[in-house]
N, C-alpha and C positions, 0 to 999 in steps of 0.2 A: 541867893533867893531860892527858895525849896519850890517848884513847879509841882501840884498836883498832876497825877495822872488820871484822868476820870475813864474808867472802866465800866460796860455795860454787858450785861448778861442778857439775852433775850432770845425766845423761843426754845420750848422743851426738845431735848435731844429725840431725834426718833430713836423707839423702842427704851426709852428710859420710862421707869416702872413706878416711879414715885414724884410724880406731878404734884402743886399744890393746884388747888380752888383757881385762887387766883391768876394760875397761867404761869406761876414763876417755879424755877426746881430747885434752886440751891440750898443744900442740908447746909446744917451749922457746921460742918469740918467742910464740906466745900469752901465757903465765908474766909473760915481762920485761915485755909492754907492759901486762899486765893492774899488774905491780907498781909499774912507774914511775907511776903514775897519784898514787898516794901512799905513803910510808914508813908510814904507817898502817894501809894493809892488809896482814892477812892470809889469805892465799889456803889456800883446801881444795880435794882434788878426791874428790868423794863418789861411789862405782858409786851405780848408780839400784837396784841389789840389794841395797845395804847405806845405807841411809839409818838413822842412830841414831836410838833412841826419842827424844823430846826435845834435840832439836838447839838450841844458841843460837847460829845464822847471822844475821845482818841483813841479807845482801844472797843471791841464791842467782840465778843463770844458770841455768834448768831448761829441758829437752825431754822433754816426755812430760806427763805427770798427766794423758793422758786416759780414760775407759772402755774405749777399743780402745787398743794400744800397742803396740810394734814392739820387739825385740830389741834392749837398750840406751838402752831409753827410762825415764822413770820409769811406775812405772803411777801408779793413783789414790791407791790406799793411802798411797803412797810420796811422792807429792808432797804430800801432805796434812799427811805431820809436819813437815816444815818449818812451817808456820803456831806457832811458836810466839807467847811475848809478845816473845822478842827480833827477828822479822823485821819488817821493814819494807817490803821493796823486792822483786820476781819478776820477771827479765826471760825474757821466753820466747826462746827460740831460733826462734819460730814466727809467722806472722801468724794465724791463726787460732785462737783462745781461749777458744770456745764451752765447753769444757768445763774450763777454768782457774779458773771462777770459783767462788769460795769464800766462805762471810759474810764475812772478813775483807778479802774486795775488796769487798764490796757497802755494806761498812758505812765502807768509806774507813782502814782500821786498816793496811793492806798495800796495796799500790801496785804494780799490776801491769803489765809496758810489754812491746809486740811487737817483732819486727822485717821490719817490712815491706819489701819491697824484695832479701832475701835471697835471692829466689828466679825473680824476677824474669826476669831474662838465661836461666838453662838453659829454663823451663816454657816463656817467649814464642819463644823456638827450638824447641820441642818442638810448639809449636801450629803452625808454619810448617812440621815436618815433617811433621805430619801431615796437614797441606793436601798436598803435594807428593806423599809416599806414595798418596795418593787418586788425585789427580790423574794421575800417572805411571804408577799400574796397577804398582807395583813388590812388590806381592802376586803377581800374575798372575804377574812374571817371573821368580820365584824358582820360582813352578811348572813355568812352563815350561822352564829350566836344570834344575830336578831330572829332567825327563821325557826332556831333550835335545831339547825341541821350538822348533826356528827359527819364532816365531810374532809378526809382527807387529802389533801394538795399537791401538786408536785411544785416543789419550791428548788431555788435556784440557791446559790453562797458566791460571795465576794471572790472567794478563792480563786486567785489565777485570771478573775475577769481585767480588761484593758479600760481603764478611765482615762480619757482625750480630755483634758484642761487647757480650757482657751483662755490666759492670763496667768500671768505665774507670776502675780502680787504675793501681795501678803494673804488674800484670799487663798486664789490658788496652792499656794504653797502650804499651807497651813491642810487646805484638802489633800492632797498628797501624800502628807506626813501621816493624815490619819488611814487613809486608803491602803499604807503600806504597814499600817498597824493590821490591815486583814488579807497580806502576802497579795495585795493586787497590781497587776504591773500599771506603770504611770508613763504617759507620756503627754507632749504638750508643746504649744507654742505660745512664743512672746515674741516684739518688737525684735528683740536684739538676741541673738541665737548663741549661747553660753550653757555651760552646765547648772543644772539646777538639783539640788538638794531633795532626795525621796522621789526625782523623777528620771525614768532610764531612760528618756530619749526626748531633746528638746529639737524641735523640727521649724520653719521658716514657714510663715503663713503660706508663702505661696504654693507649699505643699499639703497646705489643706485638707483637701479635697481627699487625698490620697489617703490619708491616716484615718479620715472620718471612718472607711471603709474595716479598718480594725476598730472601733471601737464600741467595746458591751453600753458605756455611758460617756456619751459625751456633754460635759459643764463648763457652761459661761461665767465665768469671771472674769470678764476682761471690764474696762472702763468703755463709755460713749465716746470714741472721736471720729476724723473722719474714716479716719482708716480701718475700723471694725464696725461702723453704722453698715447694717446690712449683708455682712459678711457669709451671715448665712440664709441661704436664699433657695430655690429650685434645686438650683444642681448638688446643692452644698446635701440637703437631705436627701436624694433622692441616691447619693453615696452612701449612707448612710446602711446598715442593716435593718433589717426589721423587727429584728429583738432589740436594737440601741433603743437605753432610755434615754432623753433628755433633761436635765436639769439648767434653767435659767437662774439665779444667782445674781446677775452682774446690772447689765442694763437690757430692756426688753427691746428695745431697734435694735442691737448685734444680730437678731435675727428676723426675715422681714415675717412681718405676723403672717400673711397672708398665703406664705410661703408654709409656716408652721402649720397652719390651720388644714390644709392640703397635705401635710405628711399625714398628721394625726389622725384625718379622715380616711384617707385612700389606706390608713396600716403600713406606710414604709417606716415607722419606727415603731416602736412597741407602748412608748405615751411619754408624759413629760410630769415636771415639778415646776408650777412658771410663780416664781416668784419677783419677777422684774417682767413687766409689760409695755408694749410701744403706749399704751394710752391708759395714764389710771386716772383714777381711780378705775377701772373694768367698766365699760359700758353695758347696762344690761341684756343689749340684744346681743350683745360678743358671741359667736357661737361655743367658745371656749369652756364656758360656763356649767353646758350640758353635755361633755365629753365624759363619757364613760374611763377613759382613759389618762384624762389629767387631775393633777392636783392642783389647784392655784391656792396660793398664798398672797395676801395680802401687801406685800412688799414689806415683811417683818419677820423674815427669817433672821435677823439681827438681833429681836427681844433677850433683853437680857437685863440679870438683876444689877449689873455691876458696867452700863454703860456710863450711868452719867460718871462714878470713878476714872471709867479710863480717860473718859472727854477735859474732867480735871486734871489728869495728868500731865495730858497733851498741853493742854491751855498753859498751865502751870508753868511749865519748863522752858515753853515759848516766852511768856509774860518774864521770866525772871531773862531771860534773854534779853526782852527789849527794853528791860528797867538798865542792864549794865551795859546795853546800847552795843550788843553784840549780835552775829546775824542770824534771824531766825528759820527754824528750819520747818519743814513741810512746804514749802513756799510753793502756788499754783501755777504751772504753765500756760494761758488760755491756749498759747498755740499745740502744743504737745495733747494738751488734755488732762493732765496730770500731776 
Protein backbone atom coordinates (compact mmCIF):
# COMPACT_ATOMS: atom_id res chain seq x y z
CA UNK A 1 0.00 0.00 0.00
CA UNK A 2 1.63 3.41 -1.28
CA UNK A 3 1.38 5.90 1.92
CA UNK A 4 1.09 9.45 0.88
CA UNK A 5 3.36 12.00 2.34
CA UNK A 6 1.58 15.18 2.89
CA UNK A 7 4.02 18.09 2.79
CA UNK A 8 3.37 21.70 3.75
CA UNK A 9 5.13 24.88 2.73
CA UNK A 10 4.16 27.87 4.99
CA UNK A 11 5.53 31.27 5.68
CA UNK A 12 7.91 33.34 3.30
CA UNK A 13 11.52 32.85 3.83
CA UNK A 14 12.88 36.09 5.52
CA UNK A 15 14.60 38.16 2.89
CA UNK A 16 13.25 36.10 0.05
CA UNK A 17 12.38 38.81 -2.89
CA UNK A 18 9.50 37.30 -4.58
CA UNK A 19 6.50 36.75 -2.45
CA UNK A 20 3.02 36.02 -4.05
CA UNK A 21 -0.34 38.30 -2.93
CA UNK A 22 -1.44 35.53 -1.35
CA UNK A 23 1.34 34.89 1.23
CA UNK A 24 2.67 31.77 -0.51
CA UNK A 25 6.38 31.77 -2.37
CA UNK A 26 6.86 28.73 -4.23
CA UNK A 27 7.96 29.34 -8.14
CA UNK A 28 7.01 26.63 -10.60
CA UNK A 29 10.68 24.84 -10.40
CA UNK A 30 10.44 25.07 -6.68
CA UNK A 31 6.93 22.78 -7.12
CA UNK A 32 8.71 20.35 -9.80
CA UNK A 33 11.81 19.74 -7.75
CA UNK A 34 10.07 19.51 -4.57
CA UNK A 35 7.71 16.85 -6.53
CA UNK A 36 10.19 14.85 -8.41
CA UNK A 37 11.70 13.82 -5.12
CA UNK A 38 8.86 11.23 -4.85
CA UNK A 39 5.37 10.21 -6.65
CA UNK A 40 4.42 10.09 -3.11
CA UNK A 41 4.18 13.35 -2.12
CA UNK A 42 1.69 15.59 -1.93
CA UNK A 43 2.56 19.17 -1.82
CA UNK A 44 0.33 22.03 0.00
CA UNK A 45 1.08 25.61 0.17
CA UNK A 46 -0.43 26.93 3.42
CA UNK A 47 -0.50 31.30 4.02
CA UNK A 48 1.05 31.59 7.64
CA UNK A 49 -2.69 33.37 8.12
CA UNK A 50 -4.52 30.56 7.40
CA UNK A 51 -3.05 27.60 8.97
CA UNK A 52 -6.21 24.96 9.63
CA UNK A 53 -7.21 23.94 12.99
CA UNK A 54 -5.88 20.46 13.08
CA UNK A 55 -3.85 20.02 10.24
CA UNK A 56 -2.69 16.26 9.21
CA UNK A 57 0.91 17.41 7.38
CA UNK A 58 3.96 15.09 8.30
CA UNK A 59 6.47 17.11 6.88
CA UNK A 60 5.92 21.25 6.92
CA UNK A 61 8.90 23.80 5.54
CA UNK A 62 8.02 26.63 8.04
CA UNK A 63 9.34 30.42 8.53
CA UNK A 64 8.18 32.11 11.38
CA UNK A 65 6.84 30.48 14.72
CA UNK A 66 8.53 33.07 16.57
CA UNK A 67 7.30 35.48 19.58
CA UNK A 68 8.34 38.53 17.16
CA UNK A 69 7.40 37.86 13.51
CA UNK A 70 7.56 39.62 10.38
CA UNK A 71 4.86 40.18 7.58
CA UNK A 72 4.42 36.62 6.04
CA UNK A 73 5.81 34.85 8.56
CA UNK A 74 4.04 32.24 10.60
CA UNK A 75 3.53 33.63 14.13
CA UNK A 76 3.41 31.43 17.32
CA UNK A 77 0.03 30.57 17.34
CA UNK A 78 0.19 29.51 13.89
CA UNK A 79 3.14 27.31 13.83
CA UNK A 80 1.95 25.63 16.95
CA UNK A 81 -0.94 23.76 15.00
CA UNK A 82 0.88 22.08 12.91
CA UNK A 83 2.34 19.89 16.05
CA UNK A 84 -0.40 17.53 15.42
CA UNK A 85 -0.06 13.44 16.07
CA UNK A 86 0.40 13.26 12.14
CA UNK A 87 3.83 15.47 11.90
CA UNK A 88 6.87 14.31 12.19
CA UNK A 89 9.48 16.43 10.53
CA UNK A 90 9.98 20.88 10.71
CA UNK A 91 12.44 22.13 8.50
CA UNK A 92 12.83 25.80 9.17
CA UNK A 93 13.73 28.00 6.60
CA UNK A 94 16.05 29.64 9.22
CA UNK A 95 19.41 28.89 11.37
CA UNK A 96 18.27 30.03 14.26
CA UNK A 97 15.49 28.17 16.35
CA UNK A 98 15.68 29.53 19.79
CA UNK A 99 12.20 29.91 19.67
CA UNK A 100 11.10 26.71 17.38
CA UNK A 101 11.15 24.59 20.22
CA UNK A 102 8.22 22.88 21.16
CA UNK A 103 7.69 19.61 23.90
CA UNK A 104 7.19 17.63 20.73
CA UNK A 105 11.01 18.65 19.80
CA UNK A 106 12.16 18.15 23.35
CA UNK A 107 10.52 15.06 23.74
CA UNK A 108 12.02 13.69 20.27
CA UNK A 109 8.21 13.02 18.80
CA UNK A 110 8.96 15.91 15.84
CA UNK A 111 12.28 16.38 14.34
CA UNK A 112 13.12 19.70 13.88
CA UNK A 113 16.20 20.64 11.15
CA UNK A 114 17.77 24.34 10.19
CA UNK A 115 19.20 25.65 7.33
CA UNK A 116 22.35 26.89 7.97
CA UNK A 117 24.31 28.18 5.33
CA UNK A 118 21.24 30.19 3.56
CA UNK A 119 22.40 33.26 4.56
CA UNK A 120 25.71 33.10 4.52
CA UNK A 121 27.12 34.89 1.17
CA UNK A 122 24.62 38.15 1.46
CA UNK A 123 25.25 38.98 5.74
CA UNK A 124 29.29 37.99 5.25
CA UNK A 125 29.08 40.74 2.24
CA UNK A 126 27.06 42.96 4.44
CA UNK A 127 29.78 42.64 7.26
CA UNK A 128 32.58 43.65 4.73
CA UNK A 129 30.32 46.56 3.77
CA UNK A 130 30.11 47.74 6.58
CA UNK A 131 33.79 47.64 7.33
CA UNK A 132 34.40 49.75 4.11
CA UNK A 133 31.35 52.17 4.92
CA UNK A 134 33.38 52.95 8.09
CA UNK A 135 36.34 53.16 6.85
CA UNK A 136 35.72 55.25 3.69
CA UNK A 137 33.69 57.95 5.66
CA UNK A 138 30.88 57.34 2.84
CA UNK A 139 28.35 58.69 5.59
CA UNK A 140 30.40 61.89 5.58
CA UNK A 141 30.08 61.96 1.73
CA UNK A 142 26.81 61.77 1.08
CA UNK A 143 26.66 64.88 3.56
CA UNK A 144 28.90 66.58 1.96
CA UNK A 145 27.26 66.07 -1.80
CA UNK A 146 23.90 66.93 -0.15
CA UNK A 147 25.50 70.45 1.05
CA UNK A 148 27.55 70.70 -2.36
CA UNK A 149 30.63 70.88 -0.18
CA UNK A 150 34.16 69.77 -2.15
CA UNK A 151 35.51 68.26 1.35
CA UNK A 152 38.29 66.16 1.50
CA UNK A 153 38.68 63.20 4.08
CA UNK A 154 41.02 61.36 5.78
CA UNK A 155 39.84 57.77 5.21
CA UNK A 156 41.31 54.68 6.62
CA UNK A 157 41.81 50.81 4.43
CA UNK A 158 41.23 47.36 5.49
CA UNK A 159 44.84 46.81 5.16
CA UNK A 160 46.54 45.16 7.95
CA UNK A 161 43.47 46.06 10.22
CA UNK A 162 42.60 43.15 13.01
CA UNK A 163 38.78 41.70 12.75
CA UNK A 164 37.88 39.74 16.11
CA UNK A 165 34.88 37.14 15.01
CA UNK A 166 32.89 35.99 17.59
CA UNK A 167 31.49 32.67 15.90
CA UNK A 168 33.24 30.90 13.41
CA UNK A 169 30.04 29.24 11.68
CA UNK A 170 29.53 29.32 8.36
CA UNK A 171 28.81 33.06 8.87
CA UNK A 172 31.91 33.82 10.36
CA UNK A 173 33.98 31.93 8.17
CA UNK A 174 32.69 33.06 5.08
CA UNK A 175 33.59 36.85 6.74
CA UNK A 176 37.03 35.94 7.19
CA UNK A 177 37.65 34.49 3.82
CA UNK A 178 36.45 37.86 2.49
CA UNK A 179 38.41 40.10 5.03
CA UNK A 180 41.51 38.18 3.86
CA UNK A 181 40.57 39.07 0.39
CA UNK A 182 41.67 42.76 1.80
CA UNK A 183 45.25 41.25 3.48
CA UNK A 184 43.31 41.81 6.99
CA UNK A 185 44.58 39.81 9.81
CA UNK A 186 41.65 37.59 11.40
CA UNK A 187 41.29 36.34 14.60
CA UNK A 188 38.34 34.73 16.64
CA UNK A 189 36.65 32.50 19.04
CA UNK A 190 34.30 29.50 19.09
CA UNK A 191 32.99 26.79 21.50
CA UNK A 192 35.69 24.44 20.70
CA UNK A 193 39.31 25.82 20.13
CA UNK A 194 40.70 24.20 16.54
CA UNK A 195 42.21 25.88 13.60
CA UNK A 196 40.13 27.67 11.36
CA UNK A 197 40.45 28.43 7.66
CA UNK A 198 41.38 32.34 6.67
CA UNK A 199 41.76 32.79 10.53
CA UNK A 200 45.39 33.32 12.21
CA UNK A 201 44.42 32.78 15.69
CA UNK A 202 41.44 30.97 17.15
CA UNK A 203 41.49 31.87 20.95
CA UNK A 204 38.98 30.35 24.02
CA UNK A 205 36.23 32.70 24.96
CA UNK A 206 37.45 32.92 28.17
CA UNK A 207 40.14 35.05 26.73
CA UNK A 208 37.86 37.47 25.46
CA UNK A 209 38.36 40.28 26.97
CA UNK A 210 41.98 40.23 26.11
CA UNK A 211 41.89 40.22 22.25
CA UNK A 212 38.82 42.62 22.34
CA UNK A 213 41.84 44.99 23.10
CA UNK A 214 43.55 44.35 19.61
CA UNK A 215 40.77 44.58 17.74
CA UNK A 216 40.12 47.48 14.64
CA UNK A 217 36.44 45.58 14.35
CA UNK A 218 35.05 43.37 16.19
CA UNK A 219 31.61 41.13 14.58
CA UNK A 220 29.02 39.04 16.20
CA UNK A 221 28.22 35.94 14.53
CA UNK A 222 27.83 33.83 17.06
CA UNK A 223 24.18 32.07 17.57
CA UNK A 224 21.75 33.00 20.99
CA UNK A 225 22.46 30.42 23.82
CA UNK A 226 23.18 30.44 27.10
CA UNK A 227 26.74 30.70 26.95
CA UNK A 228 27.12 33.92 24.64
CA UNK A 229 23.59 35.66 25.95
CA UNK A 230 25.17 38.71 27.25
CA UNK A 231 28.74 38.05 26.66
CA UNK A 232 29.40 41.35 25.98
CA UNK A 233 28.65 43.70 28.59
CA UNK A 234 30.66 46.67 30.55
CA UNK A 235 33.79 45.25 30.81
CA UNK A 236 33.78 43.51 27.49
CA UNK A 237 33.67 47.16 25.67
CA UNK A 238 35.16 49.12 27.85
CA UNK A 239 38.33 46.71 26.59
CA UNK A 240 37.70 47.63 23.63
CA UNK A 241 39.49 50.69 21.59
CA UNK A 242 38.02 53.67 20.65
CA UNK A 243 38.41 53.50 17.04
CA UNK A 244 36.91 49.41 17.30
CA UNK A 245 34.01 49.45 15.03
CA UNK A 246 31.32 47.13 15.92
CA UNK A 247 29.26 45.06 13.84
CA UNK A 248 26.22 42.89 15.10
CA UNK A 249 25.20 40.23 12.50
CA UNK A 250 24.40 37.44 14.72
CA UNK A 251 21.85 37.88 17.63
CA UNK A 252 21.26 41.30 19.31
CA UNK A 253 21.30 39.82 23.44
CA UNK A 254 25.24 38.57 22.62
CA UNK A 255 25.55 41.84 23.76
CA UNK A 256 23.75 43.65 26.72
CA UNK A 257 22.04 46.57 24.89
CA UNK A 258 22.41 48.85 27.65
CA UNK A 259 25.97 48.04 27.84
CA UNK A 260 26.17 48.96 24.04
CA UNK A 261 24.30 52.15 24.38
CA UNK A 262 26.96 53.30 27.09
CA UNK A 263 30.05 52.61 24.79
CA UNK A 264 28.52 54.33 21.81
CA UNK A 265 27.58 57.34 24.07
CA UNK A 266 30.66 57.91 26.23
CA UNK A 267 32.91 57.19 22.50
CA UNK A 268 34.91 54.07 23.87
CA UNK A 269 34.21 52.62 20.50
CA UNK A 270 34.07 54.50 17.38
CA UNK A 271 30.16 53.33 16.42
CA UNK A 272 28.44 50.16 15.22
CA UNK A 273 26.31 48.22 12.22
CA UNK A 274 23.48 46.73 14.60
CA UNK A 275 21.69 44.53 12.49
CA UNK A 276 20.49 41.93 15.28
CA UNK A 277 18.83 43.84 18.33
CA UNK A 278 17.78 42.54 21.87
CA UNK A 279 14.18 43.91 20.94
CA UNK A 280 12.66 44.13 17.53
CA UNK A 281 11.13 45.27 15.79
CA UNK A 282 13.39 48.81 17.42
CA UNK A 283 11.24 50.52 19.73
CA UNK A 284 10.90 53.99 18.85
CA UNK A 285 12.04 55.70 21.93
CA UNK A 286 15.48 53.35 21.59
CA UNK A 287 18.09 55.83 21.98
CA UNK A 288 19.87 54.00 19.15
CA UNK A 289 17.91 55.44 16.69
CA UNK A 290 19.38 58.93 16.83
CA UNK A 291 23.11 58.00 17.06
CA UNK A 292 25.20 59.90 15.02
CA UNK A 293 27.39 56.98 14.90
CA UNK A 294 25.25 53.86 14.25
CA UNK A 295 23.81 52.21 11.49
CA UNK A 296 20.78 49.97 12.11
CA UNK A 297 19.57 47.64 9.77
CA UNK A 298 16.56 46.16 9.96
CA UNK A 299 17.47 42.58 10.73
CA UNK A 300 17.87 41.91 6.67
CA UNK A 301 21.34 42.08 6.07
CA UNK A 302 20.56 38.43 4.61
CA UNK A 303 18.29 40.15 1.50
CA UNK A 304 19.05 38.30 -1.31
CA UNK A 305 17.65 37.34 -4.80
CA UNK A 306 18.59 33.72 -4.49
CA UNK A 307 17.39 32.73 -0.95
CA UNK A 308 14.39 31.07 -1.43
CA UNK A 309 16.84 28.64 -4.10
CA UNK A 310 19.11 27.81 -1.39
CA UNK A 311 15.99 27.19 1.33
CA UNK A 312 14.96 24.64 -1.66
CA UNK A 313 18.07 23.05 -1.72
CA UNK A 314 18.27 22.46 1.94
CA UNK A 315 14.66 21.29 2.05
CA UNK A 316 15.13 19.18 -0.96
CA UNK A 317 18.04 16.91 0.18
CA UNK A 318 16.56 16.68 3.59
CA UNK A 319 13.00 15.52 2.01
CA UNK A 320 14.79 12.99 -0.38
CA UNK A 321 16.41 11.75 2.90
CA UNK A 322 13.23 11.19 4.68
CA UNK A 323 11.36 9.59 1.63
CA UNK A 324 14.51 6.75 1.62
CA UNK A 325 14.07 6.90 5.50
CA UNK A 326 17.68 7.73 5.93
CA UNK A 327 18.94 10.30 8.70
CA UNK A 328 18.50 13.82 8.27
CA UNK A 329 20.80 16.26 8.59
CA UNK A 330 20.93 19.92 10.11
CA UNK A 331 19.11 18.40 12.95
CA UNK A 332 18.54 21.17 16.04
CA UNK A 333 20.11 20.80 19.38
CA UNK A 334 17.48 22.72 21.86
CA UNK A 335 20.11 22.07 24.49
CA UNK A 336 23.42 23.04 22.45
CA UNK A 337 21.48 25.91 20.71
CA UNK A 338 22.29 24.79 17.36
Amino acid sequence: MVMTIKVAVSGIPRGYQFPRSDLNWLQERHIKQIKSISSDIELFEVPPDKVPDNPDFEVVLAEGGNRTHYHGELDWKDYQKFFTSNLRWIQLCSTGFSDNITPEVLEGTVTLTNAPGIHTVPIAESVITAMLDHAKRLKQRRIDQKAHEWNQLKCDELYHRTALIIGLGNIGQRTAKLCKAFDMKVIGTKRRVEPVENVDHVFPVGELREYLAKADYVVVAAPLTPETKYMLDIPEFKAMKNKTYYINIGRGAVAREKALIKALKEDWIAGAYLDALEVEPLPKDNPLWDMDNVLLVPHDSHSSPYIGDRVMDIFCMNLERYVNDEPLKHVCDPEKGY
